[in-house]
C-alpha positions as CSV (number, residue, x, y, z in Angstrom):
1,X,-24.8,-97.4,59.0
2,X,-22.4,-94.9,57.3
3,X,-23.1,-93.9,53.6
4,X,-20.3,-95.7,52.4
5,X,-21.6,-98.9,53.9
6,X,-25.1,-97.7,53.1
7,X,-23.9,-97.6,49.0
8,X,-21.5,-100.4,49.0
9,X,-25.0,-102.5,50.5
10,X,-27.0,-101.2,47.8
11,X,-24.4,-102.3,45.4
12,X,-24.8,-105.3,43.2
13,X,-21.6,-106.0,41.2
14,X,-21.9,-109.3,38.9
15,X,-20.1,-110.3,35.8
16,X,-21.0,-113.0,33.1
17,X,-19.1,-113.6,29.4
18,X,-21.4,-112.7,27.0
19,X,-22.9,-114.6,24.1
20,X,-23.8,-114.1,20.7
21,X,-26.6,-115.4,19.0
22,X,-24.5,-117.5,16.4
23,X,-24.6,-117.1,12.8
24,X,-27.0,-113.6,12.5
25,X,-28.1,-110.6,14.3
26,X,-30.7,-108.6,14.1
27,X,-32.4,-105.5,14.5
28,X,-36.2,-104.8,15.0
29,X,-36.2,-101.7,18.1
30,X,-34.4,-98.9,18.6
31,X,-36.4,-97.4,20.9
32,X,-33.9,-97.3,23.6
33,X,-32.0,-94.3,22.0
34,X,-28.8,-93.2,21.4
35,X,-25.5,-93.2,23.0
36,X,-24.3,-97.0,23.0
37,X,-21.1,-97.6,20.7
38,X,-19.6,-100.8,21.9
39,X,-18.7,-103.3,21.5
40,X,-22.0,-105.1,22.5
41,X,-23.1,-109.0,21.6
42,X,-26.4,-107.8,20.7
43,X,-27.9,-105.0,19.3
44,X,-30.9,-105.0,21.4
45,X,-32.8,-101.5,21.2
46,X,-29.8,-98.9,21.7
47,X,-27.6,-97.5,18.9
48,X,-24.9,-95.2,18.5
49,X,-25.9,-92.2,17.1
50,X,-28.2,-90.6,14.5
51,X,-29.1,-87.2,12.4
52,X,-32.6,-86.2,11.4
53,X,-34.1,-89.7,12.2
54,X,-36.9,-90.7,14.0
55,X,-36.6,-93.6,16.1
56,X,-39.3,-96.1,17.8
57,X,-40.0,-99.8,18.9
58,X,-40.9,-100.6,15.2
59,X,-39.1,-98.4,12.6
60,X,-37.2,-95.7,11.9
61,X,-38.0,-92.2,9.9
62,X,-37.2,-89.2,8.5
63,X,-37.5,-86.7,11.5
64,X,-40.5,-83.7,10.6
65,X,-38.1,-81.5,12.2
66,X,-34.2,-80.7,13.1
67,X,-33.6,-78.7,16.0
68,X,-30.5,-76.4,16.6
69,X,-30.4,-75.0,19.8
70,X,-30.2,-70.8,20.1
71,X,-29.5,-70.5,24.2
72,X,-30.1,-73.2,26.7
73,X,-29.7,-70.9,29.5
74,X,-32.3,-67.5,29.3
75,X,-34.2,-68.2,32.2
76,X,-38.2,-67.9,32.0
77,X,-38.5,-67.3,28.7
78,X,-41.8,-66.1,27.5
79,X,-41.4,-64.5,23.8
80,X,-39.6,-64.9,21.3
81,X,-39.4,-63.3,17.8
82,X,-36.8,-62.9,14.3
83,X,-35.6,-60.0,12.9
84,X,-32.6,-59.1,11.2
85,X,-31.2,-57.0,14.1
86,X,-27.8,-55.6,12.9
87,X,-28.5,-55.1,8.8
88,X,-25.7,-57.4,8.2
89,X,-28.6,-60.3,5.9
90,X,-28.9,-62.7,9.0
91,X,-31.7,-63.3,10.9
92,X,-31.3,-63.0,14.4
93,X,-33.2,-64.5,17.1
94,X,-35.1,-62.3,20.1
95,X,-36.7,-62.9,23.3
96,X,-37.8,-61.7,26.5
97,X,-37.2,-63.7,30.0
98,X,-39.8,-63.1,32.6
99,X,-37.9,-64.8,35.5
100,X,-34.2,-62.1,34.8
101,X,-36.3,-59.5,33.8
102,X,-34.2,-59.6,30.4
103,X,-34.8,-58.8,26.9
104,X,-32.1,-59.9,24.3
105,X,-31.2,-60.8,20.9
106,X,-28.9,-63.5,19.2
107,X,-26.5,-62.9,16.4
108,X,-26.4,-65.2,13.6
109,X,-23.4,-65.3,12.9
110,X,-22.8,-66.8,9.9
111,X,-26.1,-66.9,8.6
112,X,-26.4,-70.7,8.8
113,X,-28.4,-70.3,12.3
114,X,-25.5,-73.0,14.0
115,X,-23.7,-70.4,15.9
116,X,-25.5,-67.7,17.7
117,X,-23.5,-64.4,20.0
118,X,-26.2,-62.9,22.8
119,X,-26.4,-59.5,22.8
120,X,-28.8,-57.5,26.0
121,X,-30.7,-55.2,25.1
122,X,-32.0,-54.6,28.4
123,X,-32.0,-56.1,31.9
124,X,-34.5,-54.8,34.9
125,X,-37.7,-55.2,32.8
126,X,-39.5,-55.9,35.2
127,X,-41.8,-59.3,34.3
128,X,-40.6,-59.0,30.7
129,X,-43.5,-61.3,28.6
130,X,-43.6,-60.0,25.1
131,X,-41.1,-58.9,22.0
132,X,-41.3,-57.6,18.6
133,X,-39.1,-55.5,16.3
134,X,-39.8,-52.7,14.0
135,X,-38.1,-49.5,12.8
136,X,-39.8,-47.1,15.4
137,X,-37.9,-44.1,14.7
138,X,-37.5,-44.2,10.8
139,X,-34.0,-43.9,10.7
140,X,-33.6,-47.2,8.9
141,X,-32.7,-50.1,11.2
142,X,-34.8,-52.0,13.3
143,X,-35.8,-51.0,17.2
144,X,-37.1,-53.3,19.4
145,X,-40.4,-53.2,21.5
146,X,-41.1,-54.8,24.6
147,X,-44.5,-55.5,27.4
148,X,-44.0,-56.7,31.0
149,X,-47.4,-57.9,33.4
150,X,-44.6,-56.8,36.5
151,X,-45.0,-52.9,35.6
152,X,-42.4,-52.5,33.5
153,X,-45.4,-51.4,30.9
154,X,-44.4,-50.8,27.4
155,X,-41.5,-49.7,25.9
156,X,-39.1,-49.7,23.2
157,X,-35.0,-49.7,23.0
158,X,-33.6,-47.7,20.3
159,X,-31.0,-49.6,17.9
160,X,-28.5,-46.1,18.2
161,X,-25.7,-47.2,15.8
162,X,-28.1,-49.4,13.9
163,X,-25.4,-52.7,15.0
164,X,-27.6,-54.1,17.5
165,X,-24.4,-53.6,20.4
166,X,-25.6,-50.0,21.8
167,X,-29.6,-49.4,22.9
168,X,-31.5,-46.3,24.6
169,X,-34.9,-46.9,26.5
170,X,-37.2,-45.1,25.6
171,X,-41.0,-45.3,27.6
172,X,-44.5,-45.4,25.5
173,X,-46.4,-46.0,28.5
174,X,-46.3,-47.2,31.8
175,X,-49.8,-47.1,33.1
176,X,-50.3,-50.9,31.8
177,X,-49.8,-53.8,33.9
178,X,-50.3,-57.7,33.4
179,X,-49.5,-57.6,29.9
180,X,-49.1,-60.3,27.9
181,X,-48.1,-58.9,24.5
182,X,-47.1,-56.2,22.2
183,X,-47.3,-55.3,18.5
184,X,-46.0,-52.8,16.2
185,X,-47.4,-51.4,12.8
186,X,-48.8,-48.2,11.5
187,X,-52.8,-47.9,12.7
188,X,-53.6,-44.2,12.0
189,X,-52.4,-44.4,8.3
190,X,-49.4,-41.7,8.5
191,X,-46.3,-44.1,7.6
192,X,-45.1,-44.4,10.9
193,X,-45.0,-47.2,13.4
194,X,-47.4,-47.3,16.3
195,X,-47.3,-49.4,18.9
196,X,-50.4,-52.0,20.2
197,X,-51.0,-53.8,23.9
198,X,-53.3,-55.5,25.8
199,X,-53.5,-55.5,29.5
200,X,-55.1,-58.7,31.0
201,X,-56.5,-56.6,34.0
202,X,-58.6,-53.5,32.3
203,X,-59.8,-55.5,29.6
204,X,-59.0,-53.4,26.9
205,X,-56.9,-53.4,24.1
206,X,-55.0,-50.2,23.1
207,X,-52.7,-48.5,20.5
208,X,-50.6,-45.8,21.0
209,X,-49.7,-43.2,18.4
210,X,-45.8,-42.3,17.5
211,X,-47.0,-38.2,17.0
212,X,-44.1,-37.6,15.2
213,X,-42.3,-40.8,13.9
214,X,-39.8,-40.4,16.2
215,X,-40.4,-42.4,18.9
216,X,-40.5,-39.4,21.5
217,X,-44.4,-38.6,21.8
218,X,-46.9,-41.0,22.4
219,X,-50.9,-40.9,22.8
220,X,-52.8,-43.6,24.0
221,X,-55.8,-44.5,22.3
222,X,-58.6,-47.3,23.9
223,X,-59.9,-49.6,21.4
224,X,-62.5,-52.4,22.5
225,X,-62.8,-55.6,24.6
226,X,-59.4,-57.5,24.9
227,X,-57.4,-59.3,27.3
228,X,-55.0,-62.0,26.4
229,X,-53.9,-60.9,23.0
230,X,-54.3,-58.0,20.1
231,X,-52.5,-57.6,17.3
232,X,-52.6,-55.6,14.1
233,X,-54.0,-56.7,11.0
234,X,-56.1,-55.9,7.9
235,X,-59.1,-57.9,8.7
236,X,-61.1,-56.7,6.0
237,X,-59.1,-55.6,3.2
238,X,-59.3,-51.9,3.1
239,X,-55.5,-51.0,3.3
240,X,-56.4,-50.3,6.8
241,X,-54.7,-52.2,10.1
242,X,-57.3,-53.4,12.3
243,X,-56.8,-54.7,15.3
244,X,-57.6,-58.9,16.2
245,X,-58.3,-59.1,20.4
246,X,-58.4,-62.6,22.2
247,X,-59.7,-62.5,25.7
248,X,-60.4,-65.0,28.2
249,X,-59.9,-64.4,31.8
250,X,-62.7,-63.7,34.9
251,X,-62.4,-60.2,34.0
252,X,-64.6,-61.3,30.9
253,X,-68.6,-61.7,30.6
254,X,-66.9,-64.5,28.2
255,X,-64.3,-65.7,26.2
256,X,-63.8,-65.5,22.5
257,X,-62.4,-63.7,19.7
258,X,-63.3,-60.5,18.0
259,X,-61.8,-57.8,15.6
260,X,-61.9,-54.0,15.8
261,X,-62.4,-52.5,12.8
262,X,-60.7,-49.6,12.0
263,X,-63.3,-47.6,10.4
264,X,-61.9,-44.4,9.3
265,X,-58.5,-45.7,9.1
266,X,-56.6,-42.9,11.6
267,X,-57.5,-45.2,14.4
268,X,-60.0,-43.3,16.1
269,X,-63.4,-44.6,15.1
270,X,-63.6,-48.4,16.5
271,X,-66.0,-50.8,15.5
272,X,-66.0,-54.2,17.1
273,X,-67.2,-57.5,15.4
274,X,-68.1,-60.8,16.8
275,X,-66.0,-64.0,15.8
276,X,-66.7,-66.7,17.9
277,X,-68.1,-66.4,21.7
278,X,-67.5,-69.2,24.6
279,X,-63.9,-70.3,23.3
280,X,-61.5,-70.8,25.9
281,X,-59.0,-69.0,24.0
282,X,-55.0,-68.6,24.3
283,X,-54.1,-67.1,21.6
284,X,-55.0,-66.0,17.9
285,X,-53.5,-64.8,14.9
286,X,-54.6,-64.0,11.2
287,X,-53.9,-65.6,7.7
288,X,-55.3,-66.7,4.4
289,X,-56.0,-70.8,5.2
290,X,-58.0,-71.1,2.0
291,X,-56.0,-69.1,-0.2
292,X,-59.2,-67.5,-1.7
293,X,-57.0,-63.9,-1.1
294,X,-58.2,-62.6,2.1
295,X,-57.5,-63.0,5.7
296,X,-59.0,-65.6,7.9
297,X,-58.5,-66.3,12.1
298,X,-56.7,-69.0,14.0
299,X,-57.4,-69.4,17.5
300,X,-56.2,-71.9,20.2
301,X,-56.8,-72.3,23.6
302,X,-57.1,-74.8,26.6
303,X,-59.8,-77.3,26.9
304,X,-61.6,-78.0,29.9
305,X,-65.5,-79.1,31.5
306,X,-67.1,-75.6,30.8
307,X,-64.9,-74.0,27.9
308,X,-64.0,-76.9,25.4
309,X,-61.6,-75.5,22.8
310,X,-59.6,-76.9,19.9
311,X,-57.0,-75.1,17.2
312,X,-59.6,-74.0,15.3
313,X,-59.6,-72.0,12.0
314,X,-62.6,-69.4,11.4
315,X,-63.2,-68.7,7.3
316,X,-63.6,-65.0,6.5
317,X,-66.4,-66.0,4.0
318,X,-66.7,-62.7,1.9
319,X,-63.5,-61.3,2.7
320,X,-65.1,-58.2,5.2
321,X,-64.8,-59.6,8.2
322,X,-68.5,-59.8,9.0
323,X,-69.6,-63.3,8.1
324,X,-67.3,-66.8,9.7
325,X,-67.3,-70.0,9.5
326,X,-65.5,-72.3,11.9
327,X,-63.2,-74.8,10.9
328,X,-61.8,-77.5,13.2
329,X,-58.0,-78.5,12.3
330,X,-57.9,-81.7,14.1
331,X,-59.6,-83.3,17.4
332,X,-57.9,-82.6,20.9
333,X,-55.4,-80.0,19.7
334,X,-55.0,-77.3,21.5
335,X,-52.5,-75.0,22.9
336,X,-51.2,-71.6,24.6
337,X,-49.7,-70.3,21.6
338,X,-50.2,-70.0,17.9
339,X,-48.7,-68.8,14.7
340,X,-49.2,-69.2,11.0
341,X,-46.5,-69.6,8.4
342,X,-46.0,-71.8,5.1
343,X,-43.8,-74.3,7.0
344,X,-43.8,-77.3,4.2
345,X,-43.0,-74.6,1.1
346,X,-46.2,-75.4,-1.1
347,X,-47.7,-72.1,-1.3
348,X,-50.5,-72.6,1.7
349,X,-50.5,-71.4,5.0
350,X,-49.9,-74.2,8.1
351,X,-50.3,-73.3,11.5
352,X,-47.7,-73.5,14.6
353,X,-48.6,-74.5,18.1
354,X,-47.3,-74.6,21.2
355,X,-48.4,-76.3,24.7
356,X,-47.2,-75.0,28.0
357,X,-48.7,-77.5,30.3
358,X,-47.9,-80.5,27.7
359,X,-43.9,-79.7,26.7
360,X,-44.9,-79.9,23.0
361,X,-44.6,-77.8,20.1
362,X,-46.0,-78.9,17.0
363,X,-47.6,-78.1,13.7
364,X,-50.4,-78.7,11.4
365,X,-49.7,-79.4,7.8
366,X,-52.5,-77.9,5.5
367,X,-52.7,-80.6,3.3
368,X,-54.5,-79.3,0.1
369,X,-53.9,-75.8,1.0
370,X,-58.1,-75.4,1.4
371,X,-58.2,-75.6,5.3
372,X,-60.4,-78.4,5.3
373,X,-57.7,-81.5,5.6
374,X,-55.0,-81.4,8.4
375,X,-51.9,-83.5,9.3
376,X,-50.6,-83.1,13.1
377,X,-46.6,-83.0,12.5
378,X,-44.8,-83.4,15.8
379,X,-42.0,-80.9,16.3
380,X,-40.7,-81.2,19.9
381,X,-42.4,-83.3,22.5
382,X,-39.9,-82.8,25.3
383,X,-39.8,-79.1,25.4
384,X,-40.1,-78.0,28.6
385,X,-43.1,-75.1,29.5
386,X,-43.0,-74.2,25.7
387,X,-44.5,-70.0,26.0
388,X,-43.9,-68.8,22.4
389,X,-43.5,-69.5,19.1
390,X,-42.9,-67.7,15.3
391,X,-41.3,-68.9,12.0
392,X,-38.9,-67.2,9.7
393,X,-35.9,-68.5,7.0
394,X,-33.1,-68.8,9.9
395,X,-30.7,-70.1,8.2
396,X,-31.2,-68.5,4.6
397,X,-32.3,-71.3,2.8
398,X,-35.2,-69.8,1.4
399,X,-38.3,-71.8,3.4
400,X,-39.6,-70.8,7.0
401,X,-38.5,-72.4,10.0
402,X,-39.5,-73.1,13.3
403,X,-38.3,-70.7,16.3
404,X,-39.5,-71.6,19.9
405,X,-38.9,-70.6,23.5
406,X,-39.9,-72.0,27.1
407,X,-38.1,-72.7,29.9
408,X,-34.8,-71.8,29.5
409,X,-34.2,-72.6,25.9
410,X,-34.8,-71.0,22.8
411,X,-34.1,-73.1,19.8
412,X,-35.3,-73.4,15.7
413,X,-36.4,-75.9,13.8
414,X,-36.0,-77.0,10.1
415,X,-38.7,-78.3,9.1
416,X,-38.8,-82.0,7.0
417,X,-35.1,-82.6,6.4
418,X,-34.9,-84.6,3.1
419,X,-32.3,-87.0,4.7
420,X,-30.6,-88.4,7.7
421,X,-28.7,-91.6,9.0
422,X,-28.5,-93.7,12.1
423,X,-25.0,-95.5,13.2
424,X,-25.3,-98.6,14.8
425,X,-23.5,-99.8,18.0
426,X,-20.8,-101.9,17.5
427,X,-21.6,-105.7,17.0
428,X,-19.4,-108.2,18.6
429,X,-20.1,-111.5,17.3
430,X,-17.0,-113.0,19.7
431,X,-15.4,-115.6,16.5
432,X,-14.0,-115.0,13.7
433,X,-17.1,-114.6,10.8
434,X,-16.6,-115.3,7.8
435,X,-19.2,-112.6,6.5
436,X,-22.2,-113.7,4.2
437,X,-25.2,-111.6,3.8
438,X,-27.0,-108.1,5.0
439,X,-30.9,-108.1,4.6
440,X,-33.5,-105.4,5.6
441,X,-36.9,-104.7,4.7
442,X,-38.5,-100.7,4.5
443,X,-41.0,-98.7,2.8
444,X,-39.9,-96.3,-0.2
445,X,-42.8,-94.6,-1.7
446,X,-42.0,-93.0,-5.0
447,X,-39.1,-90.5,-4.8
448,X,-37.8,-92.1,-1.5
449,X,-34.8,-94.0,-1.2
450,X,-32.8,-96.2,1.5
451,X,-29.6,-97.2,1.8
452,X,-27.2,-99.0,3.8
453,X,-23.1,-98.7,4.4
454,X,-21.3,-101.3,6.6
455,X,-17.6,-101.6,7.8
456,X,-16.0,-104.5,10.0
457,X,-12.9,-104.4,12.0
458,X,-10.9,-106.5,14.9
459,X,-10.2,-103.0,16.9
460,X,-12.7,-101.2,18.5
461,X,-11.0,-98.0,18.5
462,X,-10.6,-98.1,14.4
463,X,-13.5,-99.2,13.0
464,X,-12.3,-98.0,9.3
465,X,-13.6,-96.6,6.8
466,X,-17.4,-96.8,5.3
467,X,-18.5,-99.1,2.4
468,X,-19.8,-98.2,-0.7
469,X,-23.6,-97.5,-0.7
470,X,-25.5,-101.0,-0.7
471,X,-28.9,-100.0,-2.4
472,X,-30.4,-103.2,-1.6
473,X,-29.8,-106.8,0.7
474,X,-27.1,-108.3,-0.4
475,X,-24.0,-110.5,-0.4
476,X,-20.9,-109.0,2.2
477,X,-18.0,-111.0,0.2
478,X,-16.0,-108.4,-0.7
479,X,-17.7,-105.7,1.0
480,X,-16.2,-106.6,4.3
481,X,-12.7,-108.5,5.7
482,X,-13.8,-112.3,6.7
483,X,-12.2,-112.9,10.2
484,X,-12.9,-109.3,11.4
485,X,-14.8,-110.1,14.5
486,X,-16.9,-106.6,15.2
487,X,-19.4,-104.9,12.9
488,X,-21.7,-101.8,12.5
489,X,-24.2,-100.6,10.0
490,X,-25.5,-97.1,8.7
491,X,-28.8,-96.7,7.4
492,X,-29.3,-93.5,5.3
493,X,-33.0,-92.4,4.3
494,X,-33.5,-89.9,1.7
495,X,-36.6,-88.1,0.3
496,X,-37.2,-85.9,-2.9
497,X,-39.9,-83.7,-1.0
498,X,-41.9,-83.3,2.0
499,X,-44.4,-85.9,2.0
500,X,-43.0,-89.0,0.5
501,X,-41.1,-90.4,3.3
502,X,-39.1,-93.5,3.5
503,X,-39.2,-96.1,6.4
504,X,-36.9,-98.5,7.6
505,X,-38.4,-101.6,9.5
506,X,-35.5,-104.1,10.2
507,X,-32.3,-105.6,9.6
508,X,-30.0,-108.9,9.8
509,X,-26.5,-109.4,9.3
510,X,-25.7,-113.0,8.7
511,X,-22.0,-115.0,9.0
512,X,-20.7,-118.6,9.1
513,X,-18.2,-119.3,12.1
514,X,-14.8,-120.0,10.8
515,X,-14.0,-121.8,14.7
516,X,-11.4,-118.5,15.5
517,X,-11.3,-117.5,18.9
518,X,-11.4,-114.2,20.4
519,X,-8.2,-114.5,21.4
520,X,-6.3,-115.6,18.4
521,X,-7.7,-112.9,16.0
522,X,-5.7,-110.7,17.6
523,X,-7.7,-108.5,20.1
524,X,-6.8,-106.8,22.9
525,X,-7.2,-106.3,26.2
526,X,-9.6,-103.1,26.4
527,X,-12.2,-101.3,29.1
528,X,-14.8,-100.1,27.2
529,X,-16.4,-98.2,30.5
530,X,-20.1,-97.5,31.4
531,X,-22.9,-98.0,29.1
532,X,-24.6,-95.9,28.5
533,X,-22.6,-92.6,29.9
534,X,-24.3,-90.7,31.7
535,X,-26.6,-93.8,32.9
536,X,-29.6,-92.9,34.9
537,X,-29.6,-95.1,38.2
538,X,-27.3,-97.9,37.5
539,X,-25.0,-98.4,34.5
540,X,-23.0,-101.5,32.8
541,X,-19.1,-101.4,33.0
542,X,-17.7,-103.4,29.9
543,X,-14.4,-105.2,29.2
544,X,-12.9,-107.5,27.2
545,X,-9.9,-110.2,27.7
546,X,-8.3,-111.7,24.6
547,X,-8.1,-115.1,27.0
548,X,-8.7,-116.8,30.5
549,X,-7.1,-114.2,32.8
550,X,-7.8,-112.6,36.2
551,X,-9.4,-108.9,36.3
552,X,-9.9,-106.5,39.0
553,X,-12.3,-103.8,38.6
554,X,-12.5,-101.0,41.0
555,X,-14.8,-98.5,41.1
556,X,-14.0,-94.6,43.1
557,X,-15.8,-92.0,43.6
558,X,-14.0,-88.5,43.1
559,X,-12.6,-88.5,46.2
560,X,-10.5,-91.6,45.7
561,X,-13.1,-93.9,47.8
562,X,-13.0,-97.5,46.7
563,X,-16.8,-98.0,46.3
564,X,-16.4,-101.5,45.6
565,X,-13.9,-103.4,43.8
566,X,-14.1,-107.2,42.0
567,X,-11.2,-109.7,41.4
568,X,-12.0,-113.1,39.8
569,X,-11.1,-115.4,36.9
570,X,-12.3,-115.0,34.0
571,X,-12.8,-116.9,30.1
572,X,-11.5,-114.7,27.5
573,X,-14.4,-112.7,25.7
574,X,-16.7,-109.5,26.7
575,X,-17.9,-109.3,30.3
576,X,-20.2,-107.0,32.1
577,X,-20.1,-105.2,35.3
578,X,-23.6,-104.4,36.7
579,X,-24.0,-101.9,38.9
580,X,-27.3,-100.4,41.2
581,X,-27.6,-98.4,44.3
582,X,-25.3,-96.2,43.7
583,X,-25.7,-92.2,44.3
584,X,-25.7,-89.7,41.8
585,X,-22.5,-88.7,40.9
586,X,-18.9,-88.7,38.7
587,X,-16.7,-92.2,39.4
588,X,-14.0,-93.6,38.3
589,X,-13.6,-97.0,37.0
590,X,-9.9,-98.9,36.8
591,X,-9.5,-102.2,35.5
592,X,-6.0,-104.1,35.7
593,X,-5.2,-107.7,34.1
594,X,-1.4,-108.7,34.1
595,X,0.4,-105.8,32.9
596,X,-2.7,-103.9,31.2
597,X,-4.3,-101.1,33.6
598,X,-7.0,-99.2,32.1
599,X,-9.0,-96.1,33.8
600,X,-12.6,-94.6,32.5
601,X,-14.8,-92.1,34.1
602,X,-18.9,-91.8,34.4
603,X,-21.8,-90.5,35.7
604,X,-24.8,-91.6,37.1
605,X,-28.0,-89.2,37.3
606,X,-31.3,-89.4,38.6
């Protein structure tokens, strides 16, 4: 069998007028998702289209978080970072790609973080893993430093002209391998910026001083125990960086997390102090959780049979650094990376998380602001082999948001949008209504609102304008034209802050038949196409006849191959055309009724 009989076997073409449920319609799931516009008879769990809502089989809420997408196509990313890279007020977006060997950064160009220009800073570093930006050379702008685990060591490009477009390499070290981050910050107390790494294979951490503030002389310096992370903070309080190490590999006694004090302050006198031992750890960072003024430690890791491990908060209980107390944030949460930032804008500290193996990125709302009380806030579920994550005001609205990487995307996140809307499809109730009432029901804690906006219309293709805002159920006389056969709705939630949030459980249109027909209110023939476009594995052609005709409808494929084609009778009204079997792939459908001939392209994908 050939794979044109093979398909047109497979292929099950049927077609049916459609119904309506006479009198109401009603809406309870839209857990289906987006994408459908219409005409359908019922609304059934799709809709058309929505910003900053949340959708599900029950209800439907104000998203936690808005992504914009940065670059969908860096390949293997692994770190990311924000820095305003050319002076110009914007903050730009960078990252490093371990499967091209890149490092780049993205322009904001407007400020607003919706349109982004790449910029290379350098290609050929060889298993590129870790970014971060400083002024290395003191001249004013910011440099950029990067660490490979492929030997491409460590290393940082100097911003020449200070406009991010023209950048000279410049080595620190290349004895390193396997390393899986960098820092920059001044560790020997001499205003200048030195550089910190960790290789994952000689299980120390090290810093490496800039001898002149230049950039052009460097001397390594070994600090203690470290493998999977160090970075450079003041654990104690002295006015001196110290450095925070992570380390969890075989090359370990054990995993855990300490901190190196530095304990004459030029970086040459090391003293290492115990945080927590047997803790699978991934990843920590440093930040006041308790706002009692000093600096406390967030670790995360992976959980498994021998090394169970959480995201887990460790209180710097006199503010030295020598006495801790641990702090779970909430049960089975853990992750690969981590990162601490006021995310909500009420003056505490939340912490960022992000899950290779799971896709997810999400973060942990610090509810009174004492450490002690934590809300898991979904950010992005489907975000494939999520590596890195870090927060800073994108788009210069004054609050933090979210910037990830993984995969091949890098993208940011506003945190807890204060409104959004969902459009539904467009109702066909197949008469001509005379329109009576629109009900819903919803939850509006104080300082939450929802509202609704309808419109009805005989032609698809012009649906008209909005209505007014409907603040609660109501009567449709006047709000709509009686006779005007199709309908959609827009529900719009709204909320004063970040934790009252409004839900929307249902709704219900309602009408009284006034005996029209389809065909005598004045529709037209019209070939709505597939829905939903692109359909995975089969999809439903829709068209409509404004009375008892014949139709043929013929599906191609690109090559001009009939793959099947249908020619029957039908009763005026919406019919579907099912379709299943097919390959993956771009076809053409062409429907022809008297003298109307109509053509519409989709795509089916795995």
């Amino acid at each position: 069998m050939n794979q044109l009989t093979a398909i047109l076997a497979l292929l099950t073409i049927s077609s049916a007028a459609l119904t309506a449920s006479a009198g109401t319609a009603s809406q309870t799931n839209w857990s289906g998702g987006p994408g459908i516009w219409g005409p359908v008879t019922s609304w059934y769990i799709n809709f058309y289209e929505s910003t900053g809502i949340r959708y599900d089989f029950a209800n439907l809420e104000l998203e936690h978080c808005l992504e914009q997408v940065v670059d969908s196509g860096f390949a293997g990313v692994r770190s990311v970072y924000a820095e305003d890279i050319n002076d110009d007020g914007h903050m730009d977006v960078l990252a490093a790609a371990h499967t091209t060997n890149e490092v780049a950064w993205w322009e904001n160009d407007d400020g607003s973080g919706t349109s982004w220009t790449k910029h290379l800073v350098a290609d050929g570093f060889q298993g590129a893993c870790a970014v971060c930006s400083e002024d290395v050379d003191g001249d004013g702008d910011m440099d950029v430093l990067g660490a490979a685990d492929c030997g491409g060591g460590v290393v940082w490009w100097e911003n020449e002209d200070g406009s991010g477009t023209s950048w000279a390499t410049h080595t620190i070290s290349l004895n390193l391998s396997n390393l899986m981050c960098v820092d920059a910050a001044d560790i020997d107390g001499d205003n200048d910026i030195d550089a910190v790494a960790a290789p994952i294979d000689s299980g120390f951490s090290k810093w490496y001083e800039n001898g002149d503030g230049s950039g052009t002389v460097w001397t390594e310096h070994h600090v203690t125990i470290a493998n999977y992370s160090a970075c450079a903070e003041d654990i104690d309080g002295d006015g001196n960086n110290d450095i925070l190490n992570a380390y969890n590999s075989s090359y370990m006694d054990y995993p855990g997390i300490t901190w190196s004090e530095n304990a004459n302050g030029s970086g040459t006198s090391w003293t290492n102090h115990e945080i927590v031992d047997q803790y699978y750890v991934r990843a920590a960072c440093a930040a006041d959780i308790d706002g009692d003024g000093d600096l406390d430690v967030i670790g995360t890791g992976r959980d498994d049979a021998v090394h169970p491990a959480n995201t887990t908060w460790w209180e710097n209980q006199d503010g030295s650094g020598t006495s801790w107390f641990e702090h779970t944030t909430v049960n089975s949460c853990f992750g690969d990376a981590v990162h601490s930032e006021d995310l909500d804008g009420d003056g505490d500290m939340d912490i960022l998380v992000a899950r290779y193996w799971a896709d997810e990125i999400y973060w942990l709302e610090n509810r009174y602001g004492t450490g002690t009380v934590w809300d898991k806030r979904m950010v992005d579920e489907q975000f494939d082999m999520a590596t890195s994550i870090f927060a800073r005001d994108i788009d210069g609205d004054g609050s933090a948001e979210i910037l990830g990487g993984g995969g091949s995307c890098l993208s940011w996140w506003e945190v807890l949008p204060t409104s959004g809307y969902l459009e539904s499809s467009v109702l066909d109730v197949q008469e001509g209504p005379d329109w009576q009432s629109i009900d819903w029901t919803c939850t509006e804690p104080s300082g939450t609102d929802v509202t609704m906006q309808v419109r009805a219309s005989d032609d698809p293709f012009n649906m008209g304008t909005w209505s007014d805002t409907l603040d609660a159920p109501c009567s449709l006389e006047g709000v709509v034209n009686d006779g005007d056969s199709l309908f959609q709705y827009k529900v719009i939630l709204i909320s004063e802050d970040s934790v009252s949030r409004p839900v929307f459980h249902d709704v219900t249109v309602a009408w009284n038949p006034t005996g029209l027909e389809g065909g005598e209110s004045g529709r037209r023939y019209a070939l709505f196409g597939a829905q939903p476009n692109p359909a995975t594995g089969k999809a439903v052609v829709v068209f409509y006849l404004p009375c008892a005709s014949s139709a043929n409808i013929t599906i191609y494929d690109l090559a001009g191959r009939i793959v099947r084609s249908v020619s029957s009778e039908f009763e005026s009204g919406m019919h579907e055309v099912k379709t299943e079997g097919m390959d993956t792939g771009v076809y053409l459908v062409r429907m022809v009724s008297g003298d109307f001939t109509a053509t519409d392209r989709f795509v089916l994908i795995e």
